[in-house]
KOLSE-427718 format. One line per field, with one value per residue (C-alpha): residue number from 0; residue in three letters; chain; z, x, y. Coordinates in steps of 0.5 Angstrom, whole numbers, padded with zeros to 4 digits, always signed. Layout:
<nodes>
i: (NUM  ...)
aa: (ALA  ...)
ch: (A  ...)
pz: (Z  ...)
px: (X  ...)
py: (Y  ...)
</nodes>
This chain:
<nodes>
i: (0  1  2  3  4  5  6  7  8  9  10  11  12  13  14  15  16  17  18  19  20  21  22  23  24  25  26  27  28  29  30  31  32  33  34  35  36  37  38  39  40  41  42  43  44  45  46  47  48  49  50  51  52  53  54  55  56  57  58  59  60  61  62  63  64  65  66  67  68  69  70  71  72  73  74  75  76  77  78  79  80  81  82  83  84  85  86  87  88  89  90  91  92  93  94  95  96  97  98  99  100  101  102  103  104  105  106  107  108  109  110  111  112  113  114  115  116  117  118  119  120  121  122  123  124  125  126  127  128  129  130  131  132  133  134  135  136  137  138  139  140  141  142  143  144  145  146  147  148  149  150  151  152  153  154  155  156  157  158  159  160  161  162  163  164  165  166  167  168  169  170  171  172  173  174  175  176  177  178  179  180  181  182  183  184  185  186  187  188  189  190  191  192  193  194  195  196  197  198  199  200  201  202  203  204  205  206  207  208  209  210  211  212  213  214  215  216  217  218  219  220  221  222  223  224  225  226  227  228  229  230  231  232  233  234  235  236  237  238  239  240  241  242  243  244  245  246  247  248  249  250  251  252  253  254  255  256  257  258  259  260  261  262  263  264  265  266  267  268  269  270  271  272  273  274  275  276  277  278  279  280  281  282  283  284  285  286  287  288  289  290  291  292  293  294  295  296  297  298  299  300  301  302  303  304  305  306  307  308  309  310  311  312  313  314  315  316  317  318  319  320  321  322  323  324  325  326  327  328  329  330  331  332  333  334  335  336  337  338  339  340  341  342  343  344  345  346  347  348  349  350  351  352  353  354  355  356  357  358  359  360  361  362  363  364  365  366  367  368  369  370  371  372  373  374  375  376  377  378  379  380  381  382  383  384  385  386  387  388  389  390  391  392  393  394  395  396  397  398  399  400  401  402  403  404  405  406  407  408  409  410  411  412  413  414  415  416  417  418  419  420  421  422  423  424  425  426  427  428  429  430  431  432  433  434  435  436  437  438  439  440  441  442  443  444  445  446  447  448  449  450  451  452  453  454  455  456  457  458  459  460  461  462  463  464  465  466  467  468  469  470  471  472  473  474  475  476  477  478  479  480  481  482  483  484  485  486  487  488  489  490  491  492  493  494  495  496  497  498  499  500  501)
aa: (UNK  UNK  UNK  UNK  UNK  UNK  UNK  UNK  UNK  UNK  UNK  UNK  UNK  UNK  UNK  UNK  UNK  UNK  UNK  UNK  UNK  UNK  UNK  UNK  UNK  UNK  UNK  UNK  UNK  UNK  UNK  UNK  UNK  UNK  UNK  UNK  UNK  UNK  UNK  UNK  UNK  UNK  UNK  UNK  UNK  UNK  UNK  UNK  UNK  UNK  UNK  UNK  UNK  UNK  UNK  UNK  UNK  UNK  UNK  UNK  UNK  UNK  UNK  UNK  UNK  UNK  UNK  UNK  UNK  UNK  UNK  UNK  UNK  UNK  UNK  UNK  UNK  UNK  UNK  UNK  UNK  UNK  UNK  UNK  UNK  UNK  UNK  UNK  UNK  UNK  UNK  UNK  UNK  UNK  UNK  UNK  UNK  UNK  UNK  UNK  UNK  UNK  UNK  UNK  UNK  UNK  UNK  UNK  UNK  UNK  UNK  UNK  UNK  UNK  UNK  UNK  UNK  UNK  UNK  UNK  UNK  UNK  UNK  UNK  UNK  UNK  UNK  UNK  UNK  UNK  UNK  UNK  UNK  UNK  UNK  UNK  UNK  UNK  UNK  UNK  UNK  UNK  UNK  UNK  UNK  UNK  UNK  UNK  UNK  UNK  UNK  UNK  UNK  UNK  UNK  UNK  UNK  UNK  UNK  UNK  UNK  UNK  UNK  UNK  UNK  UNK  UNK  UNK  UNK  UNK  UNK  UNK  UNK  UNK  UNK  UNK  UNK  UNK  UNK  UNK  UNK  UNK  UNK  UNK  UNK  UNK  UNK  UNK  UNK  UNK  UNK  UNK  UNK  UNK  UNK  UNK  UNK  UNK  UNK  UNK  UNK  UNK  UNK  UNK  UNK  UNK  UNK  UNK  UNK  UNK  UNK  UNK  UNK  UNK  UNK  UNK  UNK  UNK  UNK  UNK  UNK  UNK  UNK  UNK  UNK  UNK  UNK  UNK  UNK  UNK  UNK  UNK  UNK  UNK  UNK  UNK  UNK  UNK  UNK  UNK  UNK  UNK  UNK  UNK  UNK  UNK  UNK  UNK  UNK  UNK  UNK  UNK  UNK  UNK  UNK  UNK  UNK  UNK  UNK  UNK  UNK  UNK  UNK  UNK  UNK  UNK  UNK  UNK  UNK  UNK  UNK  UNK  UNK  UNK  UNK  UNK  UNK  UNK  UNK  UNK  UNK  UNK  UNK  UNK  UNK  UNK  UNK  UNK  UNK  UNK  UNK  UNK  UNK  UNK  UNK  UNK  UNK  UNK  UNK  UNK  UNK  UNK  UNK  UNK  UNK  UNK  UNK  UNK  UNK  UNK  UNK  UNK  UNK  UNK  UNK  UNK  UNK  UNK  UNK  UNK  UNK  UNK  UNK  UNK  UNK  UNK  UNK  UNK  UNK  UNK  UNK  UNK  UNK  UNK  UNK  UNK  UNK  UNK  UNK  UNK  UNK  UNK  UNK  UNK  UNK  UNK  UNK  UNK  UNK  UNK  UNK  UNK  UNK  UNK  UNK  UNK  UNK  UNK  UNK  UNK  UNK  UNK  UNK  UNK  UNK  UNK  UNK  UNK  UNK  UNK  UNK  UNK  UNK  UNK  UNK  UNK  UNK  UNK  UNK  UNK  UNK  UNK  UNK  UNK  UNK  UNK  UNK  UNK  UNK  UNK  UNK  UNK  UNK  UNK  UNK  UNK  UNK  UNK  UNK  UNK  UNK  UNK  UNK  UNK  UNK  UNK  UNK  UNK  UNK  UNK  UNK  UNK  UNK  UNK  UNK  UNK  UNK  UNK  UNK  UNK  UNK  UNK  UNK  UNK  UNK  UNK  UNK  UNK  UNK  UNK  UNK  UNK  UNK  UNK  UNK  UNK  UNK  UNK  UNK  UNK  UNK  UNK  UNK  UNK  UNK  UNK  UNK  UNK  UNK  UNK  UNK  UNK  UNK  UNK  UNK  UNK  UNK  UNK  UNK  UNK  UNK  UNK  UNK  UNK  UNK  UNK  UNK  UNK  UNK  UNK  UNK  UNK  UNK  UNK  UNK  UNK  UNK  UNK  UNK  UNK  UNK  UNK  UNK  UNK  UNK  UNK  UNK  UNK  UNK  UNK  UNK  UNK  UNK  UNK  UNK  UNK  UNK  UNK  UNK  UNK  UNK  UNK)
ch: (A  A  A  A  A  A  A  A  A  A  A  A  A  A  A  A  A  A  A  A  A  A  A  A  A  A  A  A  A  A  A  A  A  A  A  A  A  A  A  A  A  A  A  A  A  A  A  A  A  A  A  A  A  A  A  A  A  A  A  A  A  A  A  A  A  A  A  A  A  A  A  A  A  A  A  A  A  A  A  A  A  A  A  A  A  A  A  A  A  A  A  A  A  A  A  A  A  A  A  A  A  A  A  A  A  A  A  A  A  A  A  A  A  A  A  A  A  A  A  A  A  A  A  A  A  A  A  A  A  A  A  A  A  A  A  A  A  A  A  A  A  A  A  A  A  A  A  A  A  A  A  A  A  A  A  A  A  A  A  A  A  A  A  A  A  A  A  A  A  A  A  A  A  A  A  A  A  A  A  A  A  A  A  A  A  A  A  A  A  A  A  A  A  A  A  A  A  A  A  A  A  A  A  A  A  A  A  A  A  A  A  A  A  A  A  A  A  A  A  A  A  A  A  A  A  A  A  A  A  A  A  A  A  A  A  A  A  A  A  A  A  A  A  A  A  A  A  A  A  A  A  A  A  A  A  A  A  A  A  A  A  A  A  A  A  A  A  A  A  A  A  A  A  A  A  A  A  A  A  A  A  A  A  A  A  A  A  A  A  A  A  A  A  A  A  A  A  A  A  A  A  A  A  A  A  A  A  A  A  A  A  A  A  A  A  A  A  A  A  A  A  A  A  A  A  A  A  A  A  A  A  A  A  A  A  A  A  A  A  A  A  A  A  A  A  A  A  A  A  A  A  A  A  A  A  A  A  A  A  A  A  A  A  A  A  A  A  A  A  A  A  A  A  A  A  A  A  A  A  A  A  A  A  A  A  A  A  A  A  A  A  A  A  A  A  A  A  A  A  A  A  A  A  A  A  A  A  A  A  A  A  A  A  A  A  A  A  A  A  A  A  A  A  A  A  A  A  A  A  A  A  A  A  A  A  A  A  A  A  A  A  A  A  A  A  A  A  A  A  A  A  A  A  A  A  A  A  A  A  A  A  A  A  A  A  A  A  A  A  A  A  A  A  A  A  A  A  A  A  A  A  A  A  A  A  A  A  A  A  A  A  A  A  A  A  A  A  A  A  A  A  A)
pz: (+0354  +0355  +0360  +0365  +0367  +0368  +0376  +0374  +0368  +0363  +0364  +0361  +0361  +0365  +0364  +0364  +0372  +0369  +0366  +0358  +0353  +0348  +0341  +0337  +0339  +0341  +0348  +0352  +0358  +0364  +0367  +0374  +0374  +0379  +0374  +0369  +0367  +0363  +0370  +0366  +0359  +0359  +0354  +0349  +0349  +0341  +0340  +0340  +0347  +0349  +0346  +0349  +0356  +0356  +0353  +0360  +0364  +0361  +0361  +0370  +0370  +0371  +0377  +0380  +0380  +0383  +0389  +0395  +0397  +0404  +0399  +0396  +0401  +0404  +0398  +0398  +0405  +0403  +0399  +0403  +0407  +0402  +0401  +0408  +0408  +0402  +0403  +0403  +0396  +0393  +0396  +0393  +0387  +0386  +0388  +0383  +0378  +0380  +0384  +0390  +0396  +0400  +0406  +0403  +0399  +0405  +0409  +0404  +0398  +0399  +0406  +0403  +0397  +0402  +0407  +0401  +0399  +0407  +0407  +0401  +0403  +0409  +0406  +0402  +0407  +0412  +0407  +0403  +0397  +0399  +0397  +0400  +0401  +0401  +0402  +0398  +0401  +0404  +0398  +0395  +0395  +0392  +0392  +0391  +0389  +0387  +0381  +0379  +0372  +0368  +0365  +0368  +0365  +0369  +0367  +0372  +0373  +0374  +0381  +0386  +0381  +0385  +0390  +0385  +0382  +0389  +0389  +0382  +0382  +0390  +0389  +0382  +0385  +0392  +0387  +0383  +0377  +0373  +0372  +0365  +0368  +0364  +0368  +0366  +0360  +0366  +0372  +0370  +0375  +0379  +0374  +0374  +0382  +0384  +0379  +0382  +0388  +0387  +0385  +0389  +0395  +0391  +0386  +0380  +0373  +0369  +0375  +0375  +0369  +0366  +0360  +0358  +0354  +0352  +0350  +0344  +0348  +0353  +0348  +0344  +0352  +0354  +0347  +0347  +0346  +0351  +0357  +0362  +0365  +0365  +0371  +0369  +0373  +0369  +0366  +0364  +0357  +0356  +0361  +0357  +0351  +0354  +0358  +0351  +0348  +0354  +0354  +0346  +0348  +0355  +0359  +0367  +0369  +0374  +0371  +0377  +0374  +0375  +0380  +0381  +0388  +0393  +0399  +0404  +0410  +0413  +0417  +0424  +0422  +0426  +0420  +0422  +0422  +0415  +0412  +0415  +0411  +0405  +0404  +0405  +0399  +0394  +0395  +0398  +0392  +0389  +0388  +0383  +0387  +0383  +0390  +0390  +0394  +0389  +0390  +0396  +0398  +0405  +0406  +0405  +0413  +0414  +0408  +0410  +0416  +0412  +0406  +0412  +0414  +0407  +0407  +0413  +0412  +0405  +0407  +0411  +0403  +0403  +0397  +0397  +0396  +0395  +0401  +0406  +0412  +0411  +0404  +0403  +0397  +0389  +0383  +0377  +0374  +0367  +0363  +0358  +0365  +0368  +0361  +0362  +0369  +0367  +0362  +0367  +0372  +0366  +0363  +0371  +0371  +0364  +0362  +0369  +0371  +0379  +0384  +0384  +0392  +0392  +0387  +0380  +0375  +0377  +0381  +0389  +0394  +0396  +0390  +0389  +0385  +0381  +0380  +0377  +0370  +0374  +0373  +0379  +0380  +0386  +0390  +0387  +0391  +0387  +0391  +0389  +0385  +0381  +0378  +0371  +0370  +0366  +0373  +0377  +0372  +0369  +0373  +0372  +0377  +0379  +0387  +0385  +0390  +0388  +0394  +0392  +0397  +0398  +0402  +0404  +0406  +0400  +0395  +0397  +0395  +0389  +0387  +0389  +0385  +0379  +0376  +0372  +0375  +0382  +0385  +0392  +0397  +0404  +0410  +0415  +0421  +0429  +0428  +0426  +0425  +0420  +0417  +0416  +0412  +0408  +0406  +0404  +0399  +0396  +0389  +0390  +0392  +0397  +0403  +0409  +0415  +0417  +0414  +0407  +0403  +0407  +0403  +0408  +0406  +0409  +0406  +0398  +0393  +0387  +0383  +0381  +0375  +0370  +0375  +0375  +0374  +0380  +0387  +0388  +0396  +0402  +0402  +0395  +0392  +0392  +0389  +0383  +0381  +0381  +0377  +0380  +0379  +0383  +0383  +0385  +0388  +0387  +0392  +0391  +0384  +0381  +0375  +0375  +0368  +0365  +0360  +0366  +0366  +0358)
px: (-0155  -0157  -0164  -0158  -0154  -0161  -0163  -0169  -0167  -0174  -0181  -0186  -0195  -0198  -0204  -0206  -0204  -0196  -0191  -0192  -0187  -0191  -0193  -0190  -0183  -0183  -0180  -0180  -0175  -0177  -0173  -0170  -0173  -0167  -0161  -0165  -0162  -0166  -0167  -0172  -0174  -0182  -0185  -0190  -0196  -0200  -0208  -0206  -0204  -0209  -0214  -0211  -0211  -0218  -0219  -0215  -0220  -0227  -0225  -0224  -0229  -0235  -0232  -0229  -0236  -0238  -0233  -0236  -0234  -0232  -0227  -0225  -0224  -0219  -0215  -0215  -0213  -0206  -0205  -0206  -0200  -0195  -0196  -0195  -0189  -0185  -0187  -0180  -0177  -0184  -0183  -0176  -0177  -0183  -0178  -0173  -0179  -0182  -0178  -0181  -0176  -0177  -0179  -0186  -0186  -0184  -0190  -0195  -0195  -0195  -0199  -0205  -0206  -0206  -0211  -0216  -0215  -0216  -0222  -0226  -0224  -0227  -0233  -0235  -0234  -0238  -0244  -0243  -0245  -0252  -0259  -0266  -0271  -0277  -0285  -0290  -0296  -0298  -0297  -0291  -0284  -0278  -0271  -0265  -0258  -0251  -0248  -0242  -0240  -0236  -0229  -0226  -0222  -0216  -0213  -0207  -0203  -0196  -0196  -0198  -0197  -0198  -0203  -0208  -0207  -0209  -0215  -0218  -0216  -0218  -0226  -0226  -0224  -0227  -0233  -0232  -0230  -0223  -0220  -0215  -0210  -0206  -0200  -0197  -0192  -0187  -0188  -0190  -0186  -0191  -0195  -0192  -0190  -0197  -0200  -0195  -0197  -0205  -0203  -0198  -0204  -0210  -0212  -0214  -0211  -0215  -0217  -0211  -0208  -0203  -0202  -0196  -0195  -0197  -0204  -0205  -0206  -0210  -0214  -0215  -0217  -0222  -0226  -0225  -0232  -0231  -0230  -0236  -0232  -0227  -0224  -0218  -0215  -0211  -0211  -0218  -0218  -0215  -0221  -0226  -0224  -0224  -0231  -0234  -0232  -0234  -0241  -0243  -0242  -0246  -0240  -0239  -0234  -0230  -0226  -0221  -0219  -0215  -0216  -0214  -0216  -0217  -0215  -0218  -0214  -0221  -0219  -0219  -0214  -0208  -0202  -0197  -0203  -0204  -0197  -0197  -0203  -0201  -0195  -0196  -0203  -0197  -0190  -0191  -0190  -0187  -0193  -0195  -0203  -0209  -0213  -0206  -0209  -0205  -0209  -0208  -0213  -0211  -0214  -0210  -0209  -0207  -0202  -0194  -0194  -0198  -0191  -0185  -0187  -0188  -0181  -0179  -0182  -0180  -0173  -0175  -0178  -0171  -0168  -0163  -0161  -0168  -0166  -0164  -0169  -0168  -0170  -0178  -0177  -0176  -0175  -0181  -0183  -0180  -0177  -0184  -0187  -0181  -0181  -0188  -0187  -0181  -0186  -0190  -0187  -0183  -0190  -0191  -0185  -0185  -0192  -0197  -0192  -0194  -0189  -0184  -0184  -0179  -0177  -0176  -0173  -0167  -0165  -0166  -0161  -0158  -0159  -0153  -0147  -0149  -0157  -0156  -0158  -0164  -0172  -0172  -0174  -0175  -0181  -0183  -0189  -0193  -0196  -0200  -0203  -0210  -0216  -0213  -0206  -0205  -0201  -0207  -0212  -0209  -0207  -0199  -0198  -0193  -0189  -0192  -0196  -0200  -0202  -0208  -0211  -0219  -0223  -0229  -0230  -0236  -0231  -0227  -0231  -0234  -0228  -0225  -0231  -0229  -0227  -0229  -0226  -0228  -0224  -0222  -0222  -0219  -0221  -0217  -0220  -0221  -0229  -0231  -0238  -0235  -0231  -0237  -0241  -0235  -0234  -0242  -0241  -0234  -0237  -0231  -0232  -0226  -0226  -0221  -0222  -0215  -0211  -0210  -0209  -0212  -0215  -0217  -0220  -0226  -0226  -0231  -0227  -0229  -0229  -0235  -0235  -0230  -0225  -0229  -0235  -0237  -0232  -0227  -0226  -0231  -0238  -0240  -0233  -0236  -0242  -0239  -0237  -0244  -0251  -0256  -0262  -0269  -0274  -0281  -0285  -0292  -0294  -0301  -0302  -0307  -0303  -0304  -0307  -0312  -0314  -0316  -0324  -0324)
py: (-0528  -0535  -0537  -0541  -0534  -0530  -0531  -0534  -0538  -0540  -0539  -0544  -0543  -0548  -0552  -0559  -0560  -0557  -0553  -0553  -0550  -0545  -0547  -0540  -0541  -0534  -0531  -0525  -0521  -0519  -0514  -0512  -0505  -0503  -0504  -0506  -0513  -0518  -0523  -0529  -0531  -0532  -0537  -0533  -0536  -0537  -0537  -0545  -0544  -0540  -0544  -0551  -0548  -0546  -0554  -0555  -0551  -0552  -0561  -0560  -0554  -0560  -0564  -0558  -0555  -0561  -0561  -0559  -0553  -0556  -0560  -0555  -0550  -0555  -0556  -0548  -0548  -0553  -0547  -0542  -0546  -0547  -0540  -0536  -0543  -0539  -0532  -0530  -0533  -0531  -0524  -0525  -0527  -0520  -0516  -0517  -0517  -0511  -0506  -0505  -0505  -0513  -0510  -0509  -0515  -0520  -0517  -0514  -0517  -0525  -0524  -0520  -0525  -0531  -0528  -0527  -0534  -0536  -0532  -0535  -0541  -0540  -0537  -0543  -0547  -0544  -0544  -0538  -0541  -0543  -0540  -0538  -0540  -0536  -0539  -0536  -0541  -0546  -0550  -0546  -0544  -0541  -0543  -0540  -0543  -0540  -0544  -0543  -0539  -0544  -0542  -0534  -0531  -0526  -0521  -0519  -0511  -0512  -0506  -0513  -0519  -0524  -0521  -0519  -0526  -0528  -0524  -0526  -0534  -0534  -0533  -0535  -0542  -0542  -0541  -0547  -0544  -0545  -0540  -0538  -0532  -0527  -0524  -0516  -0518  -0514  -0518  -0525  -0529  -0530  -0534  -0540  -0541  -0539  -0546  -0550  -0549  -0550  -0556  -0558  -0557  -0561  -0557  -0562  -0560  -0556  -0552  -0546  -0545  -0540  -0537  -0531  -0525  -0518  -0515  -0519  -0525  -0521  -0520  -0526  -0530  -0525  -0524  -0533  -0535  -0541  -0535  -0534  -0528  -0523  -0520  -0514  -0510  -0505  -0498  -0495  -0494  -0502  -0504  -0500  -0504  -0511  -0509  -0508  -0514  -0518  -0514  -0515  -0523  -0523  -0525  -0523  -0517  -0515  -0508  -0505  -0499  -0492  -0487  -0480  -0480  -0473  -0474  -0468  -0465  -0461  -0455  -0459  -0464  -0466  -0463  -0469  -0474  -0471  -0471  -0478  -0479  -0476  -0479  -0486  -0484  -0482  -0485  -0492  -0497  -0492  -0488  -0494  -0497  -0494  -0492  -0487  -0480  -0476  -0470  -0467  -0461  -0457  -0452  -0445  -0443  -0449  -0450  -0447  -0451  -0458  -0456  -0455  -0462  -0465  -0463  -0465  -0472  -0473  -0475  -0481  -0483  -0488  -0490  -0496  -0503  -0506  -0512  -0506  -0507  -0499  -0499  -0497  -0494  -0497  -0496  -0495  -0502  -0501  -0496  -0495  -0493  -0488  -0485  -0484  -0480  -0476  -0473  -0472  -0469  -0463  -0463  -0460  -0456  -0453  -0452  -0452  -0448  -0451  -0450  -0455  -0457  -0462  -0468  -0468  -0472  -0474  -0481  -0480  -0481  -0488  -0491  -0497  -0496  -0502  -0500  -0493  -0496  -0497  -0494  -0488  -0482  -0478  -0477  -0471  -0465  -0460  -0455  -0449  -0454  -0452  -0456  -0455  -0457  -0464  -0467  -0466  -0469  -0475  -0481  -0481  -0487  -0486  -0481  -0475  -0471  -0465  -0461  -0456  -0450  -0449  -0445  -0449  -0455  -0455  -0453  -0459  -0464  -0460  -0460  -0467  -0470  -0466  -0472  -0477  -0482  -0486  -0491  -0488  -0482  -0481  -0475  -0474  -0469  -0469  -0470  -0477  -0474  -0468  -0474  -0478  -0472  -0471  -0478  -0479  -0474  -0476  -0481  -0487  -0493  -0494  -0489  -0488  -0484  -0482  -0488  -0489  -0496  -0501  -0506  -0513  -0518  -0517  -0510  -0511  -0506  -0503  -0497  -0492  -0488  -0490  -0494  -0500  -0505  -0509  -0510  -0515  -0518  -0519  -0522  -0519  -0521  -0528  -0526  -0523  -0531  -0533  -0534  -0534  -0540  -0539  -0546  -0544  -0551  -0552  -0557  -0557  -0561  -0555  -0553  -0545  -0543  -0538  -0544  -0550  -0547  -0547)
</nodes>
C-alpha cells in the first residue's frame, strides 16, 4: 500500500525547527486498532538520526535556558492555544491511532495534556523557578537557584500518546530544558503534530524534537551520554532496565510504571457508588491506564449484591463505531497486545479456575461490520478471586476486573499491599474518617476516595515500590527538571580558616 491511500500518509522525525527524513531508509506502520488496517507510514529513526537530534537540542539548549521563564511561558501559552483550538483533529487523529472511542479522546486526552502545558507555563511565570534565601549572620548568607538540566530525554506509552507527550515535554521546557521525545512504536502520530505546533507557537529550534521507532532507538537516546535526564513511562521490567543504565551514568530520572492497583469497597459503602467506582478503575480506556483498580476487594456480605450490579451495569460498557457520542468503549491497542490478554483471561478461566462473571475472549456486542478485524475483546469480570492466581497478581492492562471477598478491614489492607508493586489505590465508603486511616495505610503513591482516575494538573503523580521513581505534574513535577545550586556570601572579609593564626 502506497503512504498517498493511508489516512495519514508518511511521517517524518522532527528536529532543527522541521520535518526531517530518516537516514536508515527504514519505516514502520501504525495500524488502526479497530479494523486493523495500516493507517500511516513512520520514518525509522537510525543512531545517526538520534545523534543528529540531540546535536539539534544540545545547540538551542544555551539560549532556551537563557530565556526568561515569563518568555517562555508566553511561547508555551501560544501553544496551549493552538492545542485546545484543534482539539477535535488531534483527538481525531488519536483515535485511529489508539483505539479509544472519540468521545474520551475529544474530552480527555488533548484537554489534560494542554492543562498541564498551562499550569507550568504558569508556574514559571509566577516565580516557581526562584530559590531562597537563608541568612546565616549578620554577615552572611545562602542562596539558592533552580538551574536547568540540559538535554532530556522522554520516553512516551502509547495508552495516552499525546497526553504523556504533554506531561513530560511540559515541565521539561517550562524548566528551560530541551527536550528529545521517543513516541510508543504503536501510537506515533502525535510526535510530529505536537513539534509542529511548539514551533508554530515560538519555540525556538532545537528545543522539542522528535525522534521515531521501536525499543532499539529508545535505548540508544536514553543511554546517549549527551542526555542529563531520562523520563519513561511504560511497563516495569523495561523502566528497570532504562533506570539502570541512566543510573550508572548519573543522569536524572523519572520512571512512571505498572500497577496493579486494590481498590477497596469497606462494609459501610454505597454498592452502587462502588460498582460505579469499580467500573470506570477496570473498563474505562479499555482497561489500558497503569493506575487501573483491577483488584476489587468487597467484603463477603456485601458480595451477591456488589456482583448483580456489576452485571447490570456492565452493559452500559458500550462497544461500537469509535465516532458514535454512545460509544464509550474501544478496541485493544494492537494485536501483540490483544494476544497478550486472550491469554490472560484462558490462563483465568482454565488453569485459575476463577469464576468467570461476565466477558471472556469473544468480540463485544456492537462492534461495526467493517471493524471485525479489529483487537476487541469483551469487558470481562472474575469473582471469587483469590490472592494467588496469575490474573489477580500480574498487570495484564487490559478490561479485566478481578473481585476478591474479605472478612476484615485489616486483611484487606494486608492484602491490597501484597504486592510488590505501588502506583495506585481507591477506598470507597460513607466514613471519610474511616477512608482517611485506610488510605494512610495503602503503600501507593496515587490515592482516590470515592472516585477513581483523576489526575489534574495540580495533583503530583508517582508510584512507590516497583511503579516508578519520582512524580510527574504539581509543584514537585517542576522540580524533577531542576539541579540545585547554593552559593553561600560572606560579606565580612575574614576568610574563615583553621590556618589564619599559623
Amino acid at each position: 500500500m502506497s503512504s498517498s491511500s493511508l489516512r495519514y500518509g508518511s511521517r517524518q522525525l522532527y528536529y532543527e525547527g522541521r520535518p526531517q527524513p530518516a537516514t536508515s531508509g527504514k519505516t514502520f506502520e501504525t495500524v488502526d486498532p479497530a479494523t486493523g488496517q495500516a493507517i500511516a507510514t513512520i520514518d525509522q529513526a537510525s543512531h545517526a538520526d538520534v545523534d543528529a537530534a540531540i546535536n539539534s537540542a544540545q545547540a538551542a539548549f544555551r539560549a532556551w535556558s537563557a530565556t526568561p521563564p515569563m518568555a517562555r511561558a508566553r511561547i508555551l501559552l501560544k501553544a496551549v492555544a493552538l492545542l485546545r483550538e484543534r482539539n477535535d483533529d488531534i483527538a481525531t487523529a488519536e483515535t485511529y491511532d489508539t483505539g479509544k472511542a472519540f468521545s474520551e479522546t475529544s474530552c480527555v486526552d488533548v484537554v489534560t495534556g494542554a492543562d498541564v502545558l498551562e499550569y507550568f507555563a504558569n508556574m514559571v511565570a509566577g516565580g516557581g523557578l526562584n530559590g531562597e534565601t537563608v541568612q546565616l549572620r549578620d554577615d552572611a548568607w545562602v542562596y539558592t537557584r533552580k538551574e536547568a538540566l540540559g538535554v532530556c530525554a522522554g520516553i512516551g506509552a502509547w495508552n495516552y500518546p499525546i497526553q504523556i507527550a504533554l506531561w513530560k515535554s511540559a515541565p521539561c521546557l517550562a524548566a528551560g530544558n530541551t527536550m528529545v521525545y521517543k513516541p510508543s512504536e504503536f501510537t506515533p502520530l502525535h510526535g510530529e503534530t505536537l513539534a509542529k505546533i511548539y514551533t508554530e507557537a515560538g519555540v525556538p529550534p532545537g528545543v522539542f524534537n522528535i525522534v521515531q521507532g521501536a525499543g532499539d532507538v529508545g535505548a540508544y537516546l536514553t543511554s546517549h551520554p549527551g542526555i542529563a535526564k531520562v523520563s519513561f513511562t511504560g511497563q516495569v521490567s523495561t523502566g528497570q532496565k532504562v533506570a539502570g543504565s541512566a543510573a550508572g551514568n548519573m543522569k536524572y530520572v523519572t520512571m512512571e510504571l505498572g500497577g496493579k492497583s486494590p481498590c477497596v469497597v469497606l462494609p459501610d459503602a454505597d454498592v452502587d457508588a462502588a460498582v460505579d467506582g469499580a467500573m470506570m478503575a477496570n473498563f474505562y480506556s479499555t482497561g489500558q491506564v497503569c493506575t487501573n483498580g483491577t483488584r476489587v476487594f468487597v467484603p463477603e456480605a456485601m458480595l451477591p449484591a456488589f456482583e448483580q450490579r456489576v452485571l447490570e451495569k456492565i452493559a452500559h460498557v458500550r462497544a461500537g463505531p469509535l465516532f458514535d457520542p454512545a460509544t464509550n468503549f474501544g478496541p485493544l491497542v494492537s494485536k501483540v497486545h490483544y494476544e497478550k490478554v486472550v491469554s490472560y483471561i484462558k490462563h483465568g478461566i482454565e488453569t485459575d479456575k476463577a469464576k468467570l462473571l461476565a466477558g471472556g475472549v469473544g468480540q463485544p456486542k456492537g462492534v461495526p461490520s467493517d471493524a471485525t478485524n479489529g483487537f476487541w475483546i469483551e469487558p470481562t469480570v472474575f469473582t471469587n478471586c483469590t490472592d494467588d492466581m496469575r490474573i489477580v497478581r500480574e498487570e495484564i492492562f487490559g478490561p479485566v476486573m478481578s473481585i476478591l471477598p474479605y472478612k476484615t478491614v485489616e486483611e484487606a489492607v494486608a492484602r491490597a499491599n501484597d504486592t510488590p508493586l505501588g502506583l495506585a489505590a481507591g477506598v470507597f465508603t460513607k466514613d471519610l474518617n474511616a477512608a482517611h486511616k485506610v488510605v494512610q495505610q495503602l503503600q501507593a503513591g496515587i490515592t482516590w476516595i470515592n472516585t477513581w482516575g483523576e489526575s489534574p494538573a495540580e495533583m503530583s503523580v508517582g508510584g512507590w515500590k516497583s511503579s516508578g521513581v519520582g512524580v510527574e505534574n504539581g509543584r514537585r513535577g517542576l522540580e524533577a527538571w531542576v539541579r540545585n545550586k547554593s552559593t553561600l556570601v560572606d560579606m565580612s572579609g575574614q576568610v574563615a580558616t583553621v590556618f589564619s593564626k599559623l
